[in-house]
Structures are given as structure tokens and as C-alpha cells.
gemmi code that builds the backbone of each chain (N, CA, C; Angstrom):
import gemmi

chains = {
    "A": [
        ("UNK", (80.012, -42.682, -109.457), (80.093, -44.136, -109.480), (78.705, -44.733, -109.310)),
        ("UNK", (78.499, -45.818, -110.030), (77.209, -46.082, -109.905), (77.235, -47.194, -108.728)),
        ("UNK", (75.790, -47.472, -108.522), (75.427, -48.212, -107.110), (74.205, -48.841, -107.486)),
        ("UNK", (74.500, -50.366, -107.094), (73.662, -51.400, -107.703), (72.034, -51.106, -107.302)),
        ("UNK", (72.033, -50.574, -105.988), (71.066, -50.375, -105.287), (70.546, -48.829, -105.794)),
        ("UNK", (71.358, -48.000, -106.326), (70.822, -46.623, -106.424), (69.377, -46.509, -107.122)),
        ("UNK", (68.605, -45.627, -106.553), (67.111, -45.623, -107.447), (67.850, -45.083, -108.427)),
        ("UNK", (68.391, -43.908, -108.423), (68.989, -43.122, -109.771), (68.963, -43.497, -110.757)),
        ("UNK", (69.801, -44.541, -110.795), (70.430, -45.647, -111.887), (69.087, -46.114, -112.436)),
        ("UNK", (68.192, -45.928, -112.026), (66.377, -46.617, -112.887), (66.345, -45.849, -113.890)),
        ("UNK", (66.395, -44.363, -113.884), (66.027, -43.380, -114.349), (66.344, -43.302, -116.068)),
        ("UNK", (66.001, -43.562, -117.044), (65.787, -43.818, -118.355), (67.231, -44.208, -118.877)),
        ("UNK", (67.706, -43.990, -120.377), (69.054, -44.038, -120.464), (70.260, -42.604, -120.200)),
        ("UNK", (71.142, -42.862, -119.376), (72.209, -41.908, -119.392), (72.653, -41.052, -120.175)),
        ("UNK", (73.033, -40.403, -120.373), (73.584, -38.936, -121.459), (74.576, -39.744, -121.753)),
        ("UNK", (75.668, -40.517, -120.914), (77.002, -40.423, -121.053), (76.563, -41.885, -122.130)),
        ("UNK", (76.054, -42.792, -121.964), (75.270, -43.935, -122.806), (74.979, -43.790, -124.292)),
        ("UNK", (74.053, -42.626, -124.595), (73.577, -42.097, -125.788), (74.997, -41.370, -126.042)),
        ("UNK", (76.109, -40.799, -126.194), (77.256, -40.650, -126.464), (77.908, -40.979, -126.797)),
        ("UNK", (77.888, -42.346, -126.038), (78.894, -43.553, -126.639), (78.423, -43.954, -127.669)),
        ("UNK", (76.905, -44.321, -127.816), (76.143, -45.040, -128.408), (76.281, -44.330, -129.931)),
        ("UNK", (76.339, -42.905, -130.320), (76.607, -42.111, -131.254), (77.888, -41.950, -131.468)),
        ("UNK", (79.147, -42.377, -130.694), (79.937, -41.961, -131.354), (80.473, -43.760, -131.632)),
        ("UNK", (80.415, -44.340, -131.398), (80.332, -45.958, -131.625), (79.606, -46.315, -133.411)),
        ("UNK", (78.181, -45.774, -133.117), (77.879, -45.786, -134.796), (78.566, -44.695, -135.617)),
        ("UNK", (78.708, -43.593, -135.105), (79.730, -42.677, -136.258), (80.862, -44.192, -137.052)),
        ("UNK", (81.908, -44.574, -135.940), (83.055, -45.526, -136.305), (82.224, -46.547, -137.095)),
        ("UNK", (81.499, -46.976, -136.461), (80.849, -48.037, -137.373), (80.766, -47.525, -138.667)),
        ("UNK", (79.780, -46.361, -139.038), (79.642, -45.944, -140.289), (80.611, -45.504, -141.257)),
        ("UNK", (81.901, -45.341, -140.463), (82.708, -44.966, -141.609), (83.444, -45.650, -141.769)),
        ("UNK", (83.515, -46.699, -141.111), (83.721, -47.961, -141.306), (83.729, -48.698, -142.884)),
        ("UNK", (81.906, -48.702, -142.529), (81.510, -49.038, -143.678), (82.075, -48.138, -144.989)),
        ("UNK", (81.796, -47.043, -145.278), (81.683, -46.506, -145.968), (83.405, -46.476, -146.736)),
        ("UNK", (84.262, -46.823, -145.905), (85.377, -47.336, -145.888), (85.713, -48.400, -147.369)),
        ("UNK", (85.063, -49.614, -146.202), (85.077, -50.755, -146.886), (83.934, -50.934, -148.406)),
        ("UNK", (83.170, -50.109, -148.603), (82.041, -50.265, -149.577), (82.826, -49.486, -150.598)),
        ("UNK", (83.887, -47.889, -150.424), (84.041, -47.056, -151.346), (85.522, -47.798, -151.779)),
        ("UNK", (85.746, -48.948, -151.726), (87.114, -49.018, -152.751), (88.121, -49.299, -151.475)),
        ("UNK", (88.284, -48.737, -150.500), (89.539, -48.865, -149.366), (89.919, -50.090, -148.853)),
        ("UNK", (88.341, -51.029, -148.297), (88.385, -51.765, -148.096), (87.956, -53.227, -148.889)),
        ("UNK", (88.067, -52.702, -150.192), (87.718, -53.558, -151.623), (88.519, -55.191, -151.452)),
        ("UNK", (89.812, -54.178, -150.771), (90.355, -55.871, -151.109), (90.887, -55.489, -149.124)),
        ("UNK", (90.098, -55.808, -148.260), (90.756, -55.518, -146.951), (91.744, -57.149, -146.491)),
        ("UNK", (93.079, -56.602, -145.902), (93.734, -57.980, -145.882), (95.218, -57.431, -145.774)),
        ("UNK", (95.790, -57.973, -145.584), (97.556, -57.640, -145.562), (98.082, -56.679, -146.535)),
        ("UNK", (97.677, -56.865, -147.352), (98.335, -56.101, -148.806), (97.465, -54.928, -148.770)),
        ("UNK", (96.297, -54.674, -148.308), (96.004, -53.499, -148.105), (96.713, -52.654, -147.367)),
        ("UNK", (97.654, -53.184, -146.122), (98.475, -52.402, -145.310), (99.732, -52.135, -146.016)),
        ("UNK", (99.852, -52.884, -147.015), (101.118, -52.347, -147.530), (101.470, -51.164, -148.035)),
        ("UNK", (102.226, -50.266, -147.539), (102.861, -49.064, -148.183), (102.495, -48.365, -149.727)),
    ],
    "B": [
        ("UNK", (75.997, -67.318, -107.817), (76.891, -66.365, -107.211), (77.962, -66.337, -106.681)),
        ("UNK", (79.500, -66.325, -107.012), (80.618, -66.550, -106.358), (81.241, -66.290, -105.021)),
        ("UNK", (81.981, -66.987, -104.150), (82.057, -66.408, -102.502), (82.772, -65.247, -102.864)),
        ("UNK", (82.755, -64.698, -101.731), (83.897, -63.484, -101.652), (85.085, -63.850, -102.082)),
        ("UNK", (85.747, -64.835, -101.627), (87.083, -65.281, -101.877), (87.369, -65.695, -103.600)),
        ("UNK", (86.626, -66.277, -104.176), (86.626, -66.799, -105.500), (85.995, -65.610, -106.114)),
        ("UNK", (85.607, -64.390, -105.534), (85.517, -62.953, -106.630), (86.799, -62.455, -106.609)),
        ("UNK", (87.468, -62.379, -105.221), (88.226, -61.259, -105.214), (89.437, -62.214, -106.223)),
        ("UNK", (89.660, -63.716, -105.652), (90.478, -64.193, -106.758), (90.595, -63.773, -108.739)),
        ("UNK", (89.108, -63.917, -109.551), (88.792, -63.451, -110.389), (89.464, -62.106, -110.880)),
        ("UNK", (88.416, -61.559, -109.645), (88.953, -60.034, -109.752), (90.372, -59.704, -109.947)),
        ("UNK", (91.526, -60.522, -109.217), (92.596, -59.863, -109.239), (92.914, -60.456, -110.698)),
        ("UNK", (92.827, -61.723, -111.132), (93.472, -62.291, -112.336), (92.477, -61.251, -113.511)),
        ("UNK", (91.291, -60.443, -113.582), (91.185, -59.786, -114.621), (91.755, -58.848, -114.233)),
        ("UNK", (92.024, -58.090, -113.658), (92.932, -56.924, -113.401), (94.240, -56.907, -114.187)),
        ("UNK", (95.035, -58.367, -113.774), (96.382, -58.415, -113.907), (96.464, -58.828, -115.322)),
        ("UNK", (95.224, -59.310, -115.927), (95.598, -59.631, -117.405), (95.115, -58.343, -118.051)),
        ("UNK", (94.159, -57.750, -117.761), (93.532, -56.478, -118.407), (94.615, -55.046, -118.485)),
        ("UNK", (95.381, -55.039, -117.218), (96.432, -54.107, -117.037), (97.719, -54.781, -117.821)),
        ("UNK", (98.227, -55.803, -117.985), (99.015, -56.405, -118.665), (98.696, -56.485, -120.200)),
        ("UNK", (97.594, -56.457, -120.710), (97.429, -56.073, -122.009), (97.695, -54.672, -122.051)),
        ("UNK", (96.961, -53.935, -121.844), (97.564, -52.370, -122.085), (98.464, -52.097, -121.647)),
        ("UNK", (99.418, -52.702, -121.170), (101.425, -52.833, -120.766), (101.795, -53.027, -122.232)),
        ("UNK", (101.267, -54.340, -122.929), (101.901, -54.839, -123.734), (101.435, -54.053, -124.905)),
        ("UNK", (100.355, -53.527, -125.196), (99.890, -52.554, -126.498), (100.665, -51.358, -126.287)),
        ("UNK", (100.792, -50.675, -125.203), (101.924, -49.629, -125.552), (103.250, -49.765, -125.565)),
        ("UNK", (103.672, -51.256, -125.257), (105.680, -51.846, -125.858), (105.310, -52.045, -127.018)),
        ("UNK", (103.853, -52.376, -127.664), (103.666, -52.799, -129.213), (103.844, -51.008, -130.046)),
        ("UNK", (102.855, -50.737, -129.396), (103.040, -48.921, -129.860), (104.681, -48.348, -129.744)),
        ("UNK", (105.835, -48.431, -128.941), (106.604, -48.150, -128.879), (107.666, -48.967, -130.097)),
        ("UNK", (107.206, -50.128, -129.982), (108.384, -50.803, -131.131), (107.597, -50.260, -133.198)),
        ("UNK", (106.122, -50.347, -132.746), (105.809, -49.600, -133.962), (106.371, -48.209, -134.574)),
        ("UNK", (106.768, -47.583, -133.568), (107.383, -46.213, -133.928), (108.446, -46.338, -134.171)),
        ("UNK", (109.518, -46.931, -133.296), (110.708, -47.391, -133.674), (110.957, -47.852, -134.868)),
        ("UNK", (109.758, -48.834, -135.398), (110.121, -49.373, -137.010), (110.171, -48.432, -137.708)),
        ("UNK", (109.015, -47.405, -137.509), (108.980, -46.018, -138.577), (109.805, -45.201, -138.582)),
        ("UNK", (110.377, -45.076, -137.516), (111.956, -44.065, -137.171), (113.037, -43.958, -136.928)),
        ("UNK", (113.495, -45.295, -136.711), (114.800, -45.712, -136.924), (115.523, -45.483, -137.994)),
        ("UNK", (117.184, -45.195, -138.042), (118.213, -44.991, -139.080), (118.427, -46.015, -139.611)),
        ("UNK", (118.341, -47.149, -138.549), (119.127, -48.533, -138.562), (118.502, -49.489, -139.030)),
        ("UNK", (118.821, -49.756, -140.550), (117.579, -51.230, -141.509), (117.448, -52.195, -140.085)),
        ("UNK", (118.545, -52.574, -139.695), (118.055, -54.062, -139.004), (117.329, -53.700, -137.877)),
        ("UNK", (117.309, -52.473, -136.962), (116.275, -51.887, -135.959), (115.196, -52.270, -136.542)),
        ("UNK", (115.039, -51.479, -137.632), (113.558, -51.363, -138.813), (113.111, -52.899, -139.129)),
        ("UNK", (113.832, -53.263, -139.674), (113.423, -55.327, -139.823), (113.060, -55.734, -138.962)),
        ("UNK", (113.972, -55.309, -137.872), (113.776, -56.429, -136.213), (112.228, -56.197, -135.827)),
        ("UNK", (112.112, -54.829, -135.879), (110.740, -54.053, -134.874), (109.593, -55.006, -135.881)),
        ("UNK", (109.602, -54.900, -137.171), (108.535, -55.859, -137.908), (108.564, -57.045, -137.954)),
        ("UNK", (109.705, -57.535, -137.877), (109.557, -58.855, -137.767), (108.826, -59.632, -136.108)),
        ("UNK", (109.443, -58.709, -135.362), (109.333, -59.729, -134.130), (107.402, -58.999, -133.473)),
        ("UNK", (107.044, -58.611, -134.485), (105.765, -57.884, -134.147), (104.641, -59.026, -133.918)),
        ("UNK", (104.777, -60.059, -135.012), (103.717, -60.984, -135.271), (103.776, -62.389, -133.661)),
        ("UNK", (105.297, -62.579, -133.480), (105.615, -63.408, -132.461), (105.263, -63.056, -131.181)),
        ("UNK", (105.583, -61.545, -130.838), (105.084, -60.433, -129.708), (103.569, -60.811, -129.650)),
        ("UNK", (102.944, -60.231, -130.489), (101.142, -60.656, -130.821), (100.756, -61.740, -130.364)),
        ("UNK", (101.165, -62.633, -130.636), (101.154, -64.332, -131.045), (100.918, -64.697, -129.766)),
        ("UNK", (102.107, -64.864, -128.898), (102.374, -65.066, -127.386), (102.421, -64.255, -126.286)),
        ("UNK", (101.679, -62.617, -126.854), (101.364, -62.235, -125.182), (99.686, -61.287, -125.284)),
        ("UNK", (99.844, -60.830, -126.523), (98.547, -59.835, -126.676), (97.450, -60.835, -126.973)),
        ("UNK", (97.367, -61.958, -127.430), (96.468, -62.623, -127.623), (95.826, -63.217, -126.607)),
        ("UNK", (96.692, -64.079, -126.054), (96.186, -64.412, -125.012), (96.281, -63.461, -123.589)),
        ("UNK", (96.574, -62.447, -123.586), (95.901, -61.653, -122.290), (94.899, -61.268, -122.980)),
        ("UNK", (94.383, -60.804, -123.772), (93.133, -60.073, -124.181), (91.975, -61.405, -124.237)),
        ("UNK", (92.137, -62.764, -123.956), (90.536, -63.680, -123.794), (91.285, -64.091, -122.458)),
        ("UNK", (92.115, -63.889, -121.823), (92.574, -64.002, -120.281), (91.413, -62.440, -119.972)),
        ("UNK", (91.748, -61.743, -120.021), (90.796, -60.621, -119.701), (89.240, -60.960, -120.183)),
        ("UNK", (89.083, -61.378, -121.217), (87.489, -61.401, -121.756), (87.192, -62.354, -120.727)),
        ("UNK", (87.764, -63.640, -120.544), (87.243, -64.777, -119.285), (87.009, -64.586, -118.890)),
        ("UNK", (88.377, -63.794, -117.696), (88.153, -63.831, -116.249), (87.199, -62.485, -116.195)),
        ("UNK", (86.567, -61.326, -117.245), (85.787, -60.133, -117.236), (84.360, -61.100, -117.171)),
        ("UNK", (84.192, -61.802, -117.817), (82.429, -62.608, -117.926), (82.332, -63.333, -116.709)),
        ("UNK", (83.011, -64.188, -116.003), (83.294, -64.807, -115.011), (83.104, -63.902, -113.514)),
        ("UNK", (83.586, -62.699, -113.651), (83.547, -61.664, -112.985), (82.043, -60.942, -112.450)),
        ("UNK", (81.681, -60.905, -113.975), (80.377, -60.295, -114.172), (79.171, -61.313, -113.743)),
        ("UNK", (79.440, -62.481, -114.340), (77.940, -63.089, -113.968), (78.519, -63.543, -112.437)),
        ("UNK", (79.504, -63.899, -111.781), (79.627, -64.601, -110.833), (79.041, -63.018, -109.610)),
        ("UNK", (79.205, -62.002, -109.920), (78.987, -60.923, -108.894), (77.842, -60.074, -108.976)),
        ("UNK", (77.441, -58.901, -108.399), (76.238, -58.093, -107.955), (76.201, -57.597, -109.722)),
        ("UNK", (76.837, -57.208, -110.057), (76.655, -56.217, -111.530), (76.274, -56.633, -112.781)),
        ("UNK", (76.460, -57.810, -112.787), (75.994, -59.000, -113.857), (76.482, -58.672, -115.058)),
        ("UNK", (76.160, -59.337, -116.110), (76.602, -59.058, -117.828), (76.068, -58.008, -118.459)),
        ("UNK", (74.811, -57.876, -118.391), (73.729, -57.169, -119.255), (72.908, -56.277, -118.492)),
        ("UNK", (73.716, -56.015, -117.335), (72.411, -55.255, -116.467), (72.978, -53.482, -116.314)),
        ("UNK", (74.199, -53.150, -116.754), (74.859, -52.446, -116.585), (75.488, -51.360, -117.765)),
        ("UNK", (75.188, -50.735, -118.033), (75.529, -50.145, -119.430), (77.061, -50.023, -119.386)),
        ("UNK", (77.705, -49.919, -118.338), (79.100, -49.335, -118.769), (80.070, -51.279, -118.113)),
        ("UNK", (79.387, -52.091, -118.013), (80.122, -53.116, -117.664), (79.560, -53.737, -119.570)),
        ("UNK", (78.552, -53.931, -120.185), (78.039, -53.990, -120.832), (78.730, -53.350, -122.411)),
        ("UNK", (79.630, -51.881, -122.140), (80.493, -51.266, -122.963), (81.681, -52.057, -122.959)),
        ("UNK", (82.295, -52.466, -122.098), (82.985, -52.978, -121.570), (83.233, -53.951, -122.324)),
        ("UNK", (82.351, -55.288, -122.067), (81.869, -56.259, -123.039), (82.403, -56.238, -124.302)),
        ("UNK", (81.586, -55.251, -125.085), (81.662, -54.869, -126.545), (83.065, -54.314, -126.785)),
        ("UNK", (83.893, -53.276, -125.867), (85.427, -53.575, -126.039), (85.982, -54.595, -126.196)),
        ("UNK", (85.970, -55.284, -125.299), (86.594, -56.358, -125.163), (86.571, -57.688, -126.165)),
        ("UNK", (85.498, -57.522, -126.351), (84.910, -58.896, -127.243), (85.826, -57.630, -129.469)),
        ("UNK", (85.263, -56.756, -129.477), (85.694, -56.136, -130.809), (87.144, -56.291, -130.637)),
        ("UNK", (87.738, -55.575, -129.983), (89.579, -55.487, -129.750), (89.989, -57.132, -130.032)),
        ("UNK", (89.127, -58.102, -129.547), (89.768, -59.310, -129.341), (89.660, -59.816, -130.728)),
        ("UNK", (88.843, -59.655, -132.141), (88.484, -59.835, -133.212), (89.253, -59.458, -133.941)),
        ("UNK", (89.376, -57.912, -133.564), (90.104, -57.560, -134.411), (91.700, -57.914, -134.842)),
        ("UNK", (92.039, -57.739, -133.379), (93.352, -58.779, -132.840), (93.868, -60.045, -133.555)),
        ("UNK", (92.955, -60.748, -133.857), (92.448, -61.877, -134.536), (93.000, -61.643, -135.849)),
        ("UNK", (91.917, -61.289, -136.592), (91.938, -61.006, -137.761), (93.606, -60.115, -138.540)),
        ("UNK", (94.106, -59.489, -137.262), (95.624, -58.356, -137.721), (96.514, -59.448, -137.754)),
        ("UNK", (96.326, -60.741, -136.790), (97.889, -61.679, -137.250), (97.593, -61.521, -138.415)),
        ("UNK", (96.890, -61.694, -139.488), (97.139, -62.135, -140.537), (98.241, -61.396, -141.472)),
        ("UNK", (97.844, -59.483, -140.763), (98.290, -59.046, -141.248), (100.218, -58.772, -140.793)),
        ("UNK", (100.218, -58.802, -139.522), (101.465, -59.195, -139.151), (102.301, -59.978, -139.515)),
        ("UNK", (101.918, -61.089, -140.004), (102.357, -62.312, -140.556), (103.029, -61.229, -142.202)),
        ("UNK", (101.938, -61.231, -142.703), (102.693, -60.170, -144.428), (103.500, -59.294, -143.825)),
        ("UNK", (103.195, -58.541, -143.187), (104.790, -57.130, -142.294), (105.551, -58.093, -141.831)),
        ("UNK", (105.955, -59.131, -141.389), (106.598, -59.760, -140.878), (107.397, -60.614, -142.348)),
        ("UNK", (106.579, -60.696, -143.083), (107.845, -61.743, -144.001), (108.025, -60.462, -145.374)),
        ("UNK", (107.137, -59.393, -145.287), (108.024, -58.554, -145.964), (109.547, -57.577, -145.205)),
        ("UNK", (109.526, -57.651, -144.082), (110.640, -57.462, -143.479), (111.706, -58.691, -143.553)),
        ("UNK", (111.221, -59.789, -143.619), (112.545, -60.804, -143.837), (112.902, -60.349, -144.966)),
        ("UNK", (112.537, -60.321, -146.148), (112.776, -60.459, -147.389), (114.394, -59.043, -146.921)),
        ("UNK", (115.605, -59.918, -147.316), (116.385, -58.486, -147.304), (116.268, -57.691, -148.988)),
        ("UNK", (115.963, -58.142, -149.847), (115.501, -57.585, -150.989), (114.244, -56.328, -151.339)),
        ("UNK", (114.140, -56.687, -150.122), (112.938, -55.743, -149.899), (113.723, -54.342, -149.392)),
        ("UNK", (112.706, -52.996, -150.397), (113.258, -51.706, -150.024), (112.935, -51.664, -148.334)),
        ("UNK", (113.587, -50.657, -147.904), (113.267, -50.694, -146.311), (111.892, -49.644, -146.381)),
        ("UNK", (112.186, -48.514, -147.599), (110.707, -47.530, -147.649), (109.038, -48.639, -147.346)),
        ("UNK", (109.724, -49.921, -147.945), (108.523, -50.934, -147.921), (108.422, -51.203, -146.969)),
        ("UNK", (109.319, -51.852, -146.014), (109.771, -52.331, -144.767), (108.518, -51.708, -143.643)),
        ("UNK", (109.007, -50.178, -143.325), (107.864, -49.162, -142.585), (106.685, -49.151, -143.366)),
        ("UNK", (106.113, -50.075, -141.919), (104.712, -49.611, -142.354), (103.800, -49.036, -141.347)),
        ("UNK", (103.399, -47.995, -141.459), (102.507, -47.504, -140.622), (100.805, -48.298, -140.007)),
        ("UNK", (100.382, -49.155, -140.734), (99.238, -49.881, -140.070), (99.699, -50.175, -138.739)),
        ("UNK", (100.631, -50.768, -137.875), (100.787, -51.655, -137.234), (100.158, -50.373, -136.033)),
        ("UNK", (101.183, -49.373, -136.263), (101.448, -47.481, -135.330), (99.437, -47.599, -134.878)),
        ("UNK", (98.845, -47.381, -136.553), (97.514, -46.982, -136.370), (96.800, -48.057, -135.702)),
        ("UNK", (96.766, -49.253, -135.126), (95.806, -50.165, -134.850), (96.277, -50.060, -133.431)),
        ("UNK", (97.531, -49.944, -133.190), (97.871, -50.055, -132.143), (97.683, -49.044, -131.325)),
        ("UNK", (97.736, -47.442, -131.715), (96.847, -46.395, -131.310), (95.337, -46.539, -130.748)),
        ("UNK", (94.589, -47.668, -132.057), (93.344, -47.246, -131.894), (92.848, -48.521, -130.441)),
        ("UNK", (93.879, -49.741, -130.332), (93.990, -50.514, -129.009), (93.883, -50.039, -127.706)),
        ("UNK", (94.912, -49.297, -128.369), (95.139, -48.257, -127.090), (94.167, -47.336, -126.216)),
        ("UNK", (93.360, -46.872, -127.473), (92.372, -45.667, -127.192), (91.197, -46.096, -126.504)),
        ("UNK", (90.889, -47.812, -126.942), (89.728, -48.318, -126.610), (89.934, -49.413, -125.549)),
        ("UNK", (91.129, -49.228, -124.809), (91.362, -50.037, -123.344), (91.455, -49.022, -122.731)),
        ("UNK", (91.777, -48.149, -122.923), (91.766, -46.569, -122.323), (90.708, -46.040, -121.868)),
        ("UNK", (89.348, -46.236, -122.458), (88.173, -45.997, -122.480), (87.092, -47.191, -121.291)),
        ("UNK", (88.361, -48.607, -121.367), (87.537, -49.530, -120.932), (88.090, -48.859, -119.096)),
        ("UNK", (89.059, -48.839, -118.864), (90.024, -48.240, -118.002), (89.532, -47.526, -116.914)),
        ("UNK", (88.794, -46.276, -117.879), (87.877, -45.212, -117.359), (86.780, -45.894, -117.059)),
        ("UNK", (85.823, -46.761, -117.931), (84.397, -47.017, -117.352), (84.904, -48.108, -115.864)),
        ("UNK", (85.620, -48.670, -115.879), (86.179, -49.314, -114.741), (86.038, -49.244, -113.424)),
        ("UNK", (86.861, -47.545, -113.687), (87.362, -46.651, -112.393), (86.288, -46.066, -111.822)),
        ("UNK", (85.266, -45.516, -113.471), (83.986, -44.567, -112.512), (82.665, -45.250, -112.556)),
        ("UNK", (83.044, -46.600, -113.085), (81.538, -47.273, -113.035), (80.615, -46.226, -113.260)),
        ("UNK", (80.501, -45.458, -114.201), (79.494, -44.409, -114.696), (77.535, -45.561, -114.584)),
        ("UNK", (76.699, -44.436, -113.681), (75.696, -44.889, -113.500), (74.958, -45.714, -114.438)),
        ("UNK", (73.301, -46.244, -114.878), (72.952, -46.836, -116.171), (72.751, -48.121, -116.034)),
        ("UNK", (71.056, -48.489, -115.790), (70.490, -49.775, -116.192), (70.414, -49.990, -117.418)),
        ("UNK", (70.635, -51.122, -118.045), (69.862, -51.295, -119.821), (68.697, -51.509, -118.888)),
        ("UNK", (67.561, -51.678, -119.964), (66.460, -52.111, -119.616), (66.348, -53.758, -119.061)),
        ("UNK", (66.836, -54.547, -119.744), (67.280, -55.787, -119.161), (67.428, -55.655, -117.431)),
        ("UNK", (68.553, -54.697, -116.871), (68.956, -54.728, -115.604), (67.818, -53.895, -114.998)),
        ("UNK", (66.932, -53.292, -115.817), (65.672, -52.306, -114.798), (64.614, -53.712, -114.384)),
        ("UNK", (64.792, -54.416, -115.557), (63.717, -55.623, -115.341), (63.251, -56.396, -114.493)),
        ("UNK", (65.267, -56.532, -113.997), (65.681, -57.585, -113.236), (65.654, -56.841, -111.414)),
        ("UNK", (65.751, -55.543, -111.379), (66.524, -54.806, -110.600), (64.585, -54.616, -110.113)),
        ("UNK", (63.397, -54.483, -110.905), (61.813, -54.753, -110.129), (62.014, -55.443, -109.787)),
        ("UNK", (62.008, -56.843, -110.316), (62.193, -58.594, -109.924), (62.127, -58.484, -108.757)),
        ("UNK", (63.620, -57.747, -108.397), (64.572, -58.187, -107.226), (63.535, -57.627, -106.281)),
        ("UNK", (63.215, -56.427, -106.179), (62.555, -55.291, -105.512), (61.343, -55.518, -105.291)),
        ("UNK", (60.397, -56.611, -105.915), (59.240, -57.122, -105.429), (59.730, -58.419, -104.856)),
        ("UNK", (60.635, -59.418, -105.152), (60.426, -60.444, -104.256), (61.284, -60.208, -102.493)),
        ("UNK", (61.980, -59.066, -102.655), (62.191, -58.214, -101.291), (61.316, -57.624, -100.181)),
        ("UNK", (60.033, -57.018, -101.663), (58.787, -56.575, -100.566), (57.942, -57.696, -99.887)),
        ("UNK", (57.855, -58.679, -100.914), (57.248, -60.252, -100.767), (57.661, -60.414, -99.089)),
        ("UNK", (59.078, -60.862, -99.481), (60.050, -61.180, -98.469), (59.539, -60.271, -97.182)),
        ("UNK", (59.985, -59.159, -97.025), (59.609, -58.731, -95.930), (57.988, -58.527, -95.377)),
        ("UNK", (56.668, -58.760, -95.992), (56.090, -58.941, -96.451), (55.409, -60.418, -95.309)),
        ("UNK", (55.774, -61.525, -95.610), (56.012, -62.690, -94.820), (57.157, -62.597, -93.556)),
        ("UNK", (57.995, -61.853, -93.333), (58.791, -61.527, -92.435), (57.390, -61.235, -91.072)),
        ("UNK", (56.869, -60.007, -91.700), (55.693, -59.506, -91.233), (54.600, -59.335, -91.146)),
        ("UNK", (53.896, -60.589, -90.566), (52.463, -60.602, -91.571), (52.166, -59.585, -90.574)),
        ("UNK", (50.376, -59.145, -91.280), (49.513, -57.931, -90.776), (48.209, -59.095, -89.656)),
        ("UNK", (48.469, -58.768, -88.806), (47.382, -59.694, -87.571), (46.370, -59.161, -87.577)),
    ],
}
model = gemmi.Model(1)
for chain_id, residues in chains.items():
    chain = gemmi.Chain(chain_id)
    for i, (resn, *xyz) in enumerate(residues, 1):
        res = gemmi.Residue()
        res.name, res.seqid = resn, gemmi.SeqId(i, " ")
        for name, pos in zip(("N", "CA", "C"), xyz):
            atom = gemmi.Atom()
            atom.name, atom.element = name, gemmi.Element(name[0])
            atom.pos, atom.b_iso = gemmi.Position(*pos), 0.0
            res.add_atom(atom)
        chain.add_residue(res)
    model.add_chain(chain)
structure = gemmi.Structure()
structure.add_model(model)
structure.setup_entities()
């Protein structure tokens, strides 16, 4: 648990930070790549349709 | 900076809306499956139809009941908005889920009046988007849940900035507490 006061917490960015941070842009990117290749061409209701 | 009394107030109303949204995303996840697996057309109609009204009047507004009383929380107490990487994740849950949220009535609204239609095949009827968004709700209050519980360590640089600030006008402070004779 972190602690407002901890020196620790100074100490550059976290492992668990850069993790998120990579798996956050993975989603992002395929995201995109989603919406750019045709899937999300027409994104909207009728895309969910069956 | 907020008193004790007007945090812990805060505090409890984001709790109770933040835990009350992820109540209500997994009765949303449960009636989504039901639409997909039910024998019974009008089970199957009902679960889509009443999806968009469900949304409408409880997931919406607990999820900026939570974003509020979460910013309110944050700047009014020790941990602040931006000083914290995992209150800061937090944030970015909260604020994306709530967009997206947004943006799905629209799509609820089409599952919802293609389930009125009784002309409509029921194969049409089931639709699986509602299952998948509501999974992925799930996964990412789940996540907010955890950073919550373990407040995982992590200044941004912003909060290292602020966190010298503090730490020289302390030495200051004591400093004049004590002058040198």
C-alpha cells in the first residue's frame, strides 16, 4: 500500500505503472486498428447487429 | 482541504455509488446472458428490451455519482488528482467506462427496438454486444477495485514535484521553528 509520506514512492516510475501503461496502449492499438480495417467503418448500433 | 467529517461523508457516498455500479453491471451481465440463453422469445425480448431503461436510470448515473464524488474525494484529501499513479488510473477508468457508457445507449436503444419489433427473427433478437461490453465493464471496475484496496505505490512526476514543494517548505518551517543563535 502506498504512503503519502513514503520516500519509496519518489523512486522513478513503478513496474506495476509501465504495465498498465503497455497493456492500456496494446487496447488502444487494436482498437484502432479495429476501427481503421473495415470493423469499425461504420461503428454504431447496426454494427452490433447479428 | 476537506474536514474529516465532509471526507469521510464523500468517501462513503463514492464507495456506495462505485460498489453499486459494479452491483448493477453484473445484474446487466446476468440479464445479457439470459437474452442469449433463454428458450423463452419473451424472456429473450424482455432481457433486450428492458436493457436500455436499466442503463438509462441506474448505470448512468452511478457511474458520474462515482466520477464526482471520486474527484471531490481526491482533490478535497492527502492523495490529490494527479499526484498518484494508481488514483490517477483510476481517473482514466472512470472517466473512459463513463464515455463509453454514453455512447452504448445509442446502441441499446437499436437492441431495444429490434426486440420490440415481434416480426423480428428472435436469431436477430440475441445479441451478443451487450454480454461483451458488459464483460469488458466489468473487467475495468474490477481493476479500479483492486487499485483501491492496494493503493499500489507511484508518484507521477507532477506528485514528485509537489511532494519537494511540500518537503522544503517543512524544512523552511522547522527551520524558523528553530533559528541557529
Amino acid at each position: 500500500m502506498a504512503d503519502v509520506t513514503d520516500p519509496e514512492a519518489r523512486l522513478g516510475t513503478p513496474l506495476w505503472v509501465k504495465v498498465f501503461g503497455v497493456i492500456a496502449l496494446v487496447v488502444l492499438v487494436l482498437f484502432v486498428i479495429v476501427f481503421i480495417t473495415g470493423g469499425g467503418a461504420m461503428h454504431g448500433p447496426a454494427r452490433h447487429a447479428p | 482541504m476537506l474536514s474529516p467529517w465532509v471526507r469521510k461523508l464523500v468517501l462513503t457516498l463514492h464507495v456506495t455509488a462505485s460498489v453499486g455500479w459494479l452491483g448493477a453491471v453484473i445484474a446487466f451481465l446476468a440479464l445479457a446472458v439470459l437474452g442469449l440463453t433463454s428458450q423463452d422469445p419473451q424472456t429473450v425480448r424482455g432481457a433486450f428490451l428492458v436493457m436500455e431503461p436499466a442503463a438509462g436510470s441506474i448505470l448512468v448515473p452511478l457511474s458520474f455519482a462515482s466520477l464526482l464524488t471520486g474527484v471531490i474525494q481526491s482533490l478535497g484529501g492527502a492523495w490529490g488528482l494527479f499526484r498518484h499513479y494508481w488514483v490517477l488510473f483510476k481517473l482514466l477508468i472512470n472517466v473512459t467506462a463513463s464515455i463509453v457508457l454514453l455512447l452504448y445507449m445509442q446502441t441499446l436503444r437499436y437492441v431495444a427496438g429490434v426486440a420490440a419489433d415481434p416480426a423480428t427473427d428472435l436469431a436477430l433478437v440475441r445479441n451478443p454486444s451487450p454480454l461483451l461490453h458488459a464483460g469488458a465493464a466489468l473487467l475495468l471496475l474490477l481493476v479500479a477495485v483492486i487499485l483501491s484496496v492496494y493503493k499500489p505505490r507511484g508518484l507521477t512526476p507532477y506528485g514528485a514535484r509537489k511532494e519537494r514543494e511540500r518537503q522544503r517548505q517543512r524544512r523552511r518551517g522547522v527551520g524558523l521553528a528553530n533559528p541557529i543563535r
